[in-house]
C-alpha positions in Angstrom: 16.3 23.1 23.6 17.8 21.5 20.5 18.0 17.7 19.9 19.6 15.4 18.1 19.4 11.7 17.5 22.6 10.8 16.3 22.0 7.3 13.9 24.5 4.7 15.5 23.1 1.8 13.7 20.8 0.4 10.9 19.3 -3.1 11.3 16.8 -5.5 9.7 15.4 -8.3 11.2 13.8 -11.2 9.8 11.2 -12.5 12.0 10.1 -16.4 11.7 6.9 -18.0 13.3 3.8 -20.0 12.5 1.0 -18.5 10.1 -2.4 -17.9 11.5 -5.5 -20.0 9.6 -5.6 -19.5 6.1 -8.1 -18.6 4.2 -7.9 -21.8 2.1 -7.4 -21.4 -2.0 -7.4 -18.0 -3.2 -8.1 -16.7 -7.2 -5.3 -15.3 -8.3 -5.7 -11.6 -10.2 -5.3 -10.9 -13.8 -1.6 -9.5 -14.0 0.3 -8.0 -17.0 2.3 -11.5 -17.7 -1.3 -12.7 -18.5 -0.1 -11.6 -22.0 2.0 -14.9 -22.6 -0.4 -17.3 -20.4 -2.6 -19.7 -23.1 -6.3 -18.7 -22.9 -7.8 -21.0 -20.0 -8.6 -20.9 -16.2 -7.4 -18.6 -14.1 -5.4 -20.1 -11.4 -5.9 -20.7 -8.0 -3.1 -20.9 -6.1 -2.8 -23.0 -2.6 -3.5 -22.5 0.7 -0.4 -20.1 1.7 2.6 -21.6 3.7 2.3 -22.7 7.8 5.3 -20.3 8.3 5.6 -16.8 8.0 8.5 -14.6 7.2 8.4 -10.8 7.4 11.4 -8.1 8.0 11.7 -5.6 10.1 14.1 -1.9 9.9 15.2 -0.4 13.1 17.4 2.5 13.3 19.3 2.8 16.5 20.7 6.4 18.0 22.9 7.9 20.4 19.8 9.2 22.1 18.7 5.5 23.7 15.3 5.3 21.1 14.8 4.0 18.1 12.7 4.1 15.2 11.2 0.9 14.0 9.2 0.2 10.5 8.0 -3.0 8.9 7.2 -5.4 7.9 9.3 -4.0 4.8 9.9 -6.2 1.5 12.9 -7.8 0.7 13.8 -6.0 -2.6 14.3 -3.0 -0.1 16.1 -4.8 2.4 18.6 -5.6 0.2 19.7 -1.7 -1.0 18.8 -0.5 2.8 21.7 -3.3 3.7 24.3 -2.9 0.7 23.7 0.5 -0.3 22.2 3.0 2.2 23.0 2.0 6.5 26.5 2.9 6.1 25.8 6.8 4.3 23.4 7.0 7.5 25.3 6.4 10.5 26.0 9.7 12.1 23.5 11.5 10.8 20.8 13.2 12.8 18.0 11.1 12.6 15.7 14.0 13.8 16.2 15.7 10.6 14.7 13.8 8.4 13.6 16.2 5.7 17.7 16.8 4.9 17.9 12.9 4.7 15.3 12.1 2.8 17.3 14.4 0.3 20.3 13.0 0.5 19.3 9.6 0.1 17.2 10.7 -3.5 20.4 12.7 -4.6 22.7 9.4 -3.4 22.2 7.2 -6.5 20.7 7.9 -9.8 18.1 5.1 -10.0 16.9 6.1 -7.2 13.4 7.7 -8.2 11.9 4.4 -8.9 11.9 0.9 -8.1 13.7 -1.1 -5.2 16.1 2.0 -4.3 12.9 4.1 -4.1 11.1 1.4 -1.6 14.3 1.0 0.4 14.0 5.2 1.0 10.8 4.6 1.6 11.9 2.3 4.6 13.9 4.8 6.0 11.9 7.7 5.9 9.4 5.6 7.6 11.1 4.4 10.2 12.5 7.9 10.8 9.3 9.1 11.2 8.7 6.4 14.1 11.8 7.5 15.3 10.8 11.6 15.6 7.7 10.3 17.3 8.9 8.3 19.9 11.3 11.1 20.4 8.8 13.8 20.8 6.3 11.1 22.6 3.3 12.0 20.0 2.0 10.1 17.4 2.8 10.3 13.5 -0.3 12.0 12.4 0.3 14.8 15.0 3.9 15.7 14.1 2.1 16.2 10.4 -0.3 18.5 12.1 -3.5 16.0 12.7 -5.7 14.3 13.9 -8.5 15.4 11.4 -11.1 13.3 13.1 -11.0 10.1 15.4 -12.0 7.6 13.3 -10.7 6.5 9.4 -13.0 5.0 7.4 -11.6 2.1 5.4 -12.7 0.2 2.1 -12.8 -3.6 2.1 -10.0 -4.9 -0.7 -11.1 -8.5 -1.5 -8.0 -9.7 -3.4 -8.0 -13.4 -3.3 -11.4 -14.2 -3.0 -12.9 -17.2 -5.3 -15.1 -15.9 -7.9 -17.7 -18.3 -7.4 -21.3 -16.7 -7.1 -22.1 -18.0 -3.4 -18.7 -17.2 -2.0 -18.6 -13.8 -3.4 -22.3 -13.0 -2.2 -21.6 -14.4 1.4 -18.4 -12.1 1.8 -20.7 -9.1 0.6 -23.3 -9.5 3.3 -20.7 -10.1 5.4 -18.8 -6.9 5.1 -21.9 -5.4 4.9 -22.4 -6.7 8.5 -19.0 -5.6 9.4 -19.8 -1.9 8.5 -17.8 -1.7 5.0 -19.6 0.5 2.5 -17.0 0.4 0.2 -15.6 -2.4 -1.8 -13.2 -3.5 -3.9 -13.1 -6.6 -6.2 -10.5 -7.9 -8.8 -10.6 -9.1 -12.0 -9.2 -12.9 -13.2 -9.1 -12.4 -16.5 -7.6 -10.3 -19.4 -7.2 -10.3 -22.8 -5.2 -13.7 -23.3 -8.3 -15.0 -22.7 -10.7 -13.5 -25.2 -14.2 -13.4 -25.5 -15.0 -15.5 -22.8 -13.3 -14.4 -19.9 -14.8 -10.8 -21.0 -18.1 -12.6 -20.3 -16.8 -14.2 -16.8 -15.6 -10.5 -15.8 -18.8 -9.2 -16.9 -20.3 -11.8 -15.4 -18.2 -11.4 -11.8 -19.5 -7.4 -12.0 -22.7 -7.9 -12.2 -22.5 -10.6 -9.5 -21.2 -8.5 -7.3 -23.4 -5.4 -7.8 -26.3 -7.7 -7.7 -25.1 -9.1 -4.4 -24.4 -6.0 -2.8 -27.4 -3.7 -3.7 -27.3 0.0 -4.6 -26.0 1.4 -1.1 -22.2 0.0 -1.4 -19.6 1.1 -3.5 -18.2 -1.4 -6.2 -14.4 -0.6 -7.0 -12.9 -2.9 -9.9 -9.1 -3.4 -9.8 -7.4 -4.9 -13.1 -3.6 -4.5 -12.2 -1.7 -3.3 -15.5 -2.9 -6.4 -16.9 -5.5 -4.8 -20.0 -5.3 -3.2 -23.0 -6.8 -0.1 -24.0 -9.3 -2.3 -26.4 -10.1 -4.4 -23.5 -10.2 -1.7 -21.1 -13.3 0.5 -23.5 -15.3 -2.7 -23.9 -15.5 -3.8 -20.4 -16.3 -0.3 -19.5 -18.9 0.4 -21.9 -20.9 -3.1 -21.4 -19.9 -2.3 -16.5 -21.4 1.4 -16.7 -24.8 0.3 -16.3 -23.4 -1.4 -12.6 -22.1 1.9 -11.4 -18.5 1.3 -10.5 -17.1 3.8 -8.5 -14.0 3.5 -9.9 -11.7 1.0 -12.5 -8.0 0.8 -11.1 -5.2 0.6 -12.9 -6.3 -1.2 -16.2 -2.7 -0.1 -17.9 0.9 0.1 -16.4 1.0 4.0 -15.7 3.6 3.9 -18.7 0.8 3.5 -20.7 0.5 7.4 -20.4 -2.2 7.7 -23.8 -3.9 4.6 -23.0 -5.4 6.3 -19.7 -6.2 9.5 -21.6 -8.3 8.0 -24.7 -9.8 6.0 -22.2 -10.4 8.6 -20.1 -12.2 10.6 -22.6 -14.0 7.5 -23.8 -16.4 6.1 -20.3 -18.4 7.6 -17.6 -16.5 5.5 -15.5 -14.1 6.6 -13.0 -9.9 5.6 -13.0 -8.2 5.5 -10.6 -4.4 4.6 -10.3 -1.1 5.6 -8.5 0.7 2.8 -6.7 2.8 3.0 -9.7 3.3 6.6 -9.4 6.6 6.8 -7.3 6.5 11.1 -7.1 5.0 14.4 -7.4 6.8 14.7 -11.2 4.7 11.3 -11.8 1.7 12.3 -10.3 1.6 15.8 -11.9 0.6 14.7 -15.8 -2.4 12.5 -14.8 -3.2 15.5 -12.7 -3.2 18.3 -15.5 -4.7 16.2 -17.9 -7.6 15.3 -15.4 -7.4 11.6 -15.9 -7.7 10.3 -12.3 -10.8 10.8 -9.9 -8.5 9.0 -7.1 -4.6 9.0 -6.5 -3.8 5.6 -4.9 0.6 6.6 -3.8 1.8 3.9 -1.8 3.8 5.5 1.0 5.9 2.2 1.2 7.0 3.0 -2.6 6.4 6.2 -3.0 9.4 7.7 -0.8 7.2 7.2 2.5 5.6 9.9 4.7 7.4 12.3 3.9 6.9 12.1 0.2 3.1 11.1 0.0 2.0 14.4 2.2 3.6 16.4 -0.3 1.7 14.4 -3.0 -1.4 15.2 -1.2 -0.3 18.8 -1.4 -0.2 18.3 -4.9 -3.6 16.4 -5.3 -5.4 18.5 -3.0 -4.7 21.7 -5.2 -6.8 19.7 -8.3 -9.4 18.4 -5.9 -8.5 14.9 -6.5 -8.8 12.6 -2.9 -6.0 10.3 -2.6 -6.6 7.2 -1.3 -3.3 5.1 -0.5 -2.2 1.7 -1.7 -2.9 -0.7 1.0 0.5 -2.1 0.8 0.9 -1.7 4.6 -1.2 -0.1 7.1 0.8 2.6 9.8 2.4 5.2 7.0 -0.9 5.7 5.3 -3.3 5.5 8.4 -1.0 8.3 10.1 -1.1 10.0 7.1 -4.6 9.5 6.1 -5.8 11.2 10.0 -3.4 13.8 9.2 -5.2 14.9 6.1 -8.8 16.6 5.5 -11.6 14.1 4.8 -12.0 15.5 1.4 -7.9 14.9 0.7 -8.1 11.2 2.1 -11.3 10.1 2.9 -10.9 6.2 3.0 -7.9 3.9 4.4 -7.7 0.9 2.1 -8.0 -2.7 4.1 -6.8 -6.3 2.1 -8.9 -8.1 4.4 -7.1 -11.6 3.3 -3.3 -10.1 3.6 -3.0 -7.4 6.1 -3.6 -9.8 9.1 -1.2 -11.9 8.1 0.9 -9.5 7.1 1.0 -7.6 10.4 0.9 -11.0 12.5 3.8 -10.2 14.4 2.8 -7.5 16.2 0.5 -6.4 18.9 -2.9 -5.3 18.4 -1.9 -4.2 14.6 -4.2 -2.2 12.5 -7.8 -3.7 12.5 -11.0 -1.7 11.2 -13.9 -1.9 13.7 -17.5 -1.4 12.3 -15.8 -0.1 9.5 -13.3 2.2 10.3 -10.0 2.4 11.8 -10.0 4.0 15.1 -6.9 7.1 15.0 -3.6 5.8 16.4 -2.3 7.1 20.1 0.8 5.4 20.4 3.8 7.5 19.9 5.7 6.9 16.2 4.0 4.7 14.8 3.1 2.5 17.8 4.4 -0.6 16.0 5.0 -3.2 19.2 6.0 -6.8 18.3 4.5 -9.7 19.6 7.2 -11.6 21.7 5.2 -14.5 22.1 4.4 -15.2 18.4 7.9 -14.9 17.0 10.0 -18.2 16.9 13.2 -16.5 16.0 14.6 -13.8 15.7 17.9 -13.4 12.9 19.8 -10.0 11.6 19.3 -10.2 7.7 20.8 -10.8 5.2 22.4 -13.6 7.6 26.1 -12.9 8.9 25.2 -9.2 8.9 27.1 -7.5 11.4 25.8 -5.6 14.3 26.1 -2.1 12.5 27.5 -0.4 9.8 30.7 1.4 8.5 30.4 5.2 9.3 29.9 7.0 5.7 30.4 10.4 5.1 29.0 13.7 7.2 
């Protein structure tokens, strides 16, 4: 019997309520506007806010279900909004392949940036929407499960580089069944000699603290040079990273190659990477040991399996960004172990992140447990929400019908 899901409206809602506990000051990363900041101190920025704001996209169909996906940033709000719910009503939301298309082929920017997100959205959401329809899970519309748990990788982002802080979280991840971590650098090179020594010094830490039997993964956010980048390298391979992320923006094309061919130690990178035509360079030229697409940026689901495709075919693993958790988790169990053998975890953001809804994404002993809900099983927590408001504010209920 054929199907359809007609798409009768496209909405975003911004959901308000009150934060859970913070985890008190966090060390801010080394970025790439570090060039301009005066040598010094890295920051540390505040406890966050007692109110949270996220946003949520639900497509609405003729068929009576919907497809829900968030939270989703702002930056793709705004072109889902302005630019793309009115080309989708009427289409079939079950086909979302043809979509998917359309959208890319709708606007000429829209292979990177805040147009790419905003696909991203969609296609996500669509994928919750097929699911719900068909009453299976994500991962086994895209042929899984693989195996029924996911092992994740503890992303540390935020915590305070201070020597007793950083070996109490390591014992107790260790406790909490990570093998696998990942720590971020301060500093860069605004501030010179020294805050070489305090990243050295925050490596060795860390390796010291955690013994030979976890992985160490170093994470320096566009925010080096190519200099910089060779000199912390040569002075960390005697601490065994098991990978450096991201030292250069992926622009920076030469910079990964030369150093590439210049340390033992492995790069990784990709959240950057917004498609297979991206991806494919670093590929050939054997730069990466681990792809890290975002399927929130990346053009969601549907574009990050066919990335995997790719990646798969050089024998690199591909590890997702841990923007969010439910696109890569479904696509991570879809995947063999050797494509994607590790979910990434920010264990400071994601529960705040996913607040809203019930029982979100949580590693247990180290591993996420392999999703059963239908779509992506996102369910909102009634009871934490305070309001509830269509965004941008005013919006109207649905959109102008675009073109067939």
């Amino acid at each position: 019997m054929t199907r359809s899901a007609r798409i009768t409206a496209v909405e975003v809602d911004e959901l308000r309520g009150a934060a859970p506990p913070s985890s008190g000051r966090m060390q801010q990363q080394v970025r790439p506007l570090d060039a301009y900041r005066r040598p010094g101190e890295a920051s540390i920025a505040p406890p966050a806010a007692g109110e949270l704001r996220h946003l949520y996209l639900t497509i609405r169909t003729d068929a009576g279900v919907q497809g829900l996906y968030g939270p989703i940033d702002s930056s793709a709000a705004w072109v889902i909004v302005d630019q793309l719910a009115d080309f989708l009503i009427g289409r079939d939301g079950l086909a979302g392949s043809v979509i998917w298309d359309q959208l890319y082929r709708l606007d000429r920017h829209s292979r990177h940036g805040h147009f790419k997100m905003a696909i991203s959205a969609v296609d996500n959401a669509l994928w919750d929407l097929r699911g719900r329809v068909f009453e299976a899970p994500v991962h086994q519309l895209l042929g899984g499960p693989s195996r029924s748990q996911l092992r994740a990788y503890a992303s540390t982002l935020g915590t305070r580089h201070d020597d007793e802080e950083i070996a109490a979280l390591i014992e107790r991840l260790a406790r909490e069944g990570y093998r696998h971590q990942k720590w971020f650098f301060a500093f860069g090179p605004a501030d010179g000699a020294e805050g070489m020594k305090r990243n050295l010094a925050m490596t060795e830490t860390v390796r010291t603290s955690a013994g030979d039997d976890i992985a160490l993964m170093f994470d320096a956010f566009m925010g080096w040079d190519l200099a910089y980048a060779r000199a912390w390298a040569r002075q960390a391979e005697r601490f065994a990273p098991t990978w450096l992320e991201e030292p250069f923006s992926p622009t920076q094309f030469d910079a990964f190659r030369m150093l590439r061919q210049s340390t033992e130690v492995p790069i990784s990178a990709g959240e950057h990477l917004y498609d297979r035509a991206d991806v494919l360079p670093y590929l050939r030229e054997g730069i990466l040991s681990v792809l890290q697409a975002d399927p929130e940026w990346c053009g969601g689901v549907t574009e990050l399996t066919r990335i995997c495709a790719l990646a798969e075919t050089f024998g690199i693993p591909v590890i997702p960004h841990g923007h969010g958790l439910h696109a890569a988790i479904h696509v991570i169990a879809s995947q063999s172990p050797a494509t994607c053998p590790l979910v990434e975890y920010l264990i400071h953001g994601m529960p705040r992140r996913h607040h809203f809804e019930v029982d979100p994404p949580r590693p247990v002993d180290g591993s996420f447990p392999v999703p059963s809900l239908p779509g992506f099983g996102i369910r909102l927590d009634e009871g934490k929400i305070e309001s509830r408001r269509r965004w941008p504010y005013g919006a109207s209920e649905g959109g102008a019908e675009g073109p067939r």
